[in-house]
C-alpha positions as CSV (number, residue, x, y, z in Angstrom):
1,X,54.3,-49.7,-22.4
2,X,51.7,-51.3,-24.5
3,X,52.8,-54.3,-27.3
4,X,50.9,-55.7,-29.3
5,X,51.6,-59.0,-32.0
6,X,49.5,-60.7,-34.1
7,X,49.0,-63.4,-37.6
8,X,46.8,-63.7,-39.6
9,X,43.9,-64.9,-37.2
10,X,44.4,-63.1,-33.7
11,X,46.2,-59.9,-32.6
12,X,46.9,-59.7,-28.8
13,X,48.0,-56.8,-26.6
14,X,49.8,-56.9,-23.3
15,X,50.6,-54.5,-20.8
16,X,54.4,-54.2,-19.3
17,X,52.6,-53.1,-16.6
18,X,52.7,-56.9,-14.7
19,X,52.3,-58.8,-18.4
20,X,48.5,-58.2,-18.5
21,X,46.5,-59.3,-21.5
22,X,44.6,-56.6,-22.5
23,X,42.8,-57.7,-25.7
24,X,42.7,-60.6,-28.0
25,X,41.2,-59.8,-31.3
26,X,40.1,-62.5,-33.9
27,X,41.0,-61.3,-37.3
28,X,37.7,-60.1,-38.1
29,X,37.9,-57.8,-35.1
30,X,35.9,-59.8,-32.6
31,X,37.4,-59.1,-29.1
32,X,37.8,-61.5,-26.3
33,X,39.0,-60.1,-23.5
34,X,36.8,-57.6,-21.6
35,X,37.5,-53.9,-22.3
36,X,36.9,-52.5,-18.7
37,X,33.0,-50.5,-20.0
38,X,32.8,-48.0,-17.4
39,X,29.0,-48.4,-18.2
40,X,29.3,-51.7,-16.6
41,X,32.7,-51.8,-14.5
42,X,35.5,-49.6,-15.5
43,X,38.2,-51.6,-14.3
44,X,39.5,-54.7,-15.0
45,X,40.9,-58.0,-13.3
46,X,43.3,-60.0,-15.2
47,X,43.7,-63.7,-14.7
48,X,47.0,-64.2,-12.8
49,X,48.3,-68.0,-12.8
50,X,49.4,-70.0,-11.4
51,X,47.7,-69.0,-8.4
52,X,46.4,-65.8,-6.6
53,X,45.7,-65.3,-2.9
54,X,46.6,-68.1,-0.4
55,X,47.0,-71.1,0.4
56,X,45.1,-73.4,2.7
57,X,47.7,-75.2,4.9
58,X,49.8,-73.8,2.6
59,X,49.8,-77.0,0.1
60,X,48.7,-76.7,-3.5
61,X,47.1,-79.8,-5.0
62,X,47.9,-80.6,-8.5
63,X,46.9,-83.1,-11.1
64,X,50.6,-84.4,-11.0
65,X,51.1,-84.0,-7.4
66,X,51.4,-81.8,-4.6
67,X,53.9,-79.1,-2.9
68,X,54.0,-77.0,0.0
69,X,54.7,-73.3,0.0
């Protein structure tokens, strides 16, 4: 399922489908996220957070510290 919300200076659109941003929109229609362009790439690759992939030595490093996974 597709939501989308928006004021009166961005409208944004997620995906259920793992919470993926789909498109941000300024309110003059200016897009910031990319739109998959099968001309270029047709797919897409979201930014997950806080981290993807792993770990080396299984530690994260942080501005405010550090933790093992």
């Amino acid at each position: 399922m597709i939501y989308t919300i928006k004021n009166d200076k961005l409208t944004a659109t997620v995906s259920s489908k793992g919470s993926e941003l789909i498109s941000v929109k300024s309110a003059d229609g200016k897009e910031f996220i990319w739109q998959a362009d099968e001309k270029f790439w047709a797919r897409s690759a979201p930014v997950l957070f806080p981290i993807v992939g792993g770990l080396k030595d299984k530690k994260c490093i942080r501005y405010f510290g550090s933790f093992s996974a």
